[in-house]
Residue, then its C-alpha position, 0 to 999 in steps of 0.5 A: x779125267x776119270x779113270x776107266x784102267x784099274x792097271x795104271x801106276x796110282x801116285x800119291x802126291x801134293x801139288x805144292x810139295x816141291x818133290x811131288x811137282x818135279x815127280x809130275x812134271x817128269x810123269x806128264x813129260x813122258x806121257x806115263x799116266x797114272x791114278x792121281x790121289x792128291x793128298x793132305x799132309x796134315x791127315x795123310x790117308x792109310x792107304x799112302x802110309x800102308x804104302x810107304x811108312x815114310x809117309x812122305x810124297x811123292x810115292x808111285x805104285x806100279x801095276x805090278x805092286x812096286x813101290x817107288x817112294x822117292x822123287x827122284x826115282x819117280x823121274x827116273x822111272x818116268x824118263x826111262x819109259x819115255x823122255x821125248x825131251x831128253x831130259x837125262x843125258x843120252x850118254x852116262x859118264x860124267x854129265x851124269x854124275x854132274x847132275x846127281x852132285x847138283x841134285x844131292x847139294x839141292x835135296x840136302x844141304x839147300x833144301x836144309x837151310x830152305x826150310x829153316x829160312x822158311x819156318x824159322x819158329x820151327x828153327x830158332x836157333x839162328x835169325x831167318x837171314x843166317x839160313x838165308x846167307x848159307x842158301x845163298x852160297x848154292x844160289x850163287x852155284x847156280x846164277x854162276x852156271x846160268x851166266x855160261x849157258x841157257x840151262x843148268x847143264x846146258x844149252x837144254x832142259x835136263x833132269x837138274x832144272x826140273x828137279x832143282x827149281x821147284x825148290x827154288x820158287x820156295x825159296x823165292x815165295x819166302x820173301x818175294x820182295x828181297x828174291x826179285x832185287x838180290x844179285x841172281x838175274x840169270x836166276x830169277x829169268x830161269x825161274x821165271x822161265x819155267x813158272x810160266x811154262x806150259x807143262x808146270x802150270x798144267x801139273x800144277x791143276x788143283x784137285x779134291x783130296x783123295x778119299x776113299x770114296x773118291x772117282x779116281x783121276x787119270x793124270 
């Protein structure tokens, strides 16, 4: 859709970039909507980097000229307008800081060892399967919660599944063949669950790169 409402948010985003899917997924949840410009990495437009010198996406600017450059707050600004699901817990306390601890083991630590299991002439120092064991020990966190209930944190969807498993599927597209026989069943379903979901396929829509000649689309 064209956009005709110059005061909506304008996100930067790259549809296989996992930060930017579950940024996406948290803005089509909530019905925010907003100019998309759909970038490439490799010749990152001027208006994302005068931005966000980071030079990174996801990035949101809001009507009011905010700059919200992290995936993660993107959700939370998305969540906080609107969370008809309930994604974020409806009370803070300890499900709160349950699920930033997952988060930030998932952004850092997992995330670390994916990338170097996923481009390892970037990484020689180790053979691929030695970043692959050491990822495998937050796989077997999450398989380990998977055995207890339906969802990471749960009998339902929260802010941990969404934010978590686009970094999984990465994982798992590295070597599709050893992913579908390891010992991670209660993963692989969950994965599968949300990969054939209505709402990532519908956030996973394939668009031109953004110019700055480009009609803007309304997301």
């Amino acid at each position: 859709m064209l956009a005709t409402d110059l005061t909506l948010p304008v996100l930067y985003s790259f549809r296989r970039c996992p930060y930017a899917m579950r940024a996406r997924m948290a803005l089509k949840i909530s019905g925010c909507r907003v100019c998309l410009r759909e970038v490439v990495l490799r010749d990152k437009p001027q208006a994302l980097l005068a931005c966000s010198a980071k030079g990174t996406v996801p990035v949101l600017v809001l009507a009011n000229g905010t700059v919200i450059d992290e995936s993660r707050d993107i959700m939370q600004w998305a969540l906080s307008q609107n969370d008809p699901e309930q994604w974020f817990p409806t009370e803070k306390g300890g499900l709160c800081i349950s699920i930033k601890q997952l988060l930030d083991s998932n952004d850092y630590e997992f995330k670390n060892n994916l990338d170097r299991y996923k481009y390892p002439n970037r990484y020689p120092e180790q053979e691929p399967e030695y970043y692959r064991a050491q990822a495998e020990q937050f796989l077997a966190i999450l398989e380990a919660r998977l055995n207890t209930h339906q969802f990471l944190m749960g009998e339902r969807v929260s802010t941990a599944d969404i934010a978590i498993f686009p970094f999984i599927r990465q994982f798992a597209h590295v070597d599709k063949k050893w992913f579908e026989q390891a010992a991670y069943p209660r993963l692989q379903s969950w994965l599968d669950c949300f990969i054939q979901g209505e709402l990532f396929n519908a956030v996973m829509q394939k668009y031109s790169p953004w110019e700055e000649s480009s009609e803007a689309i309304v997301f």
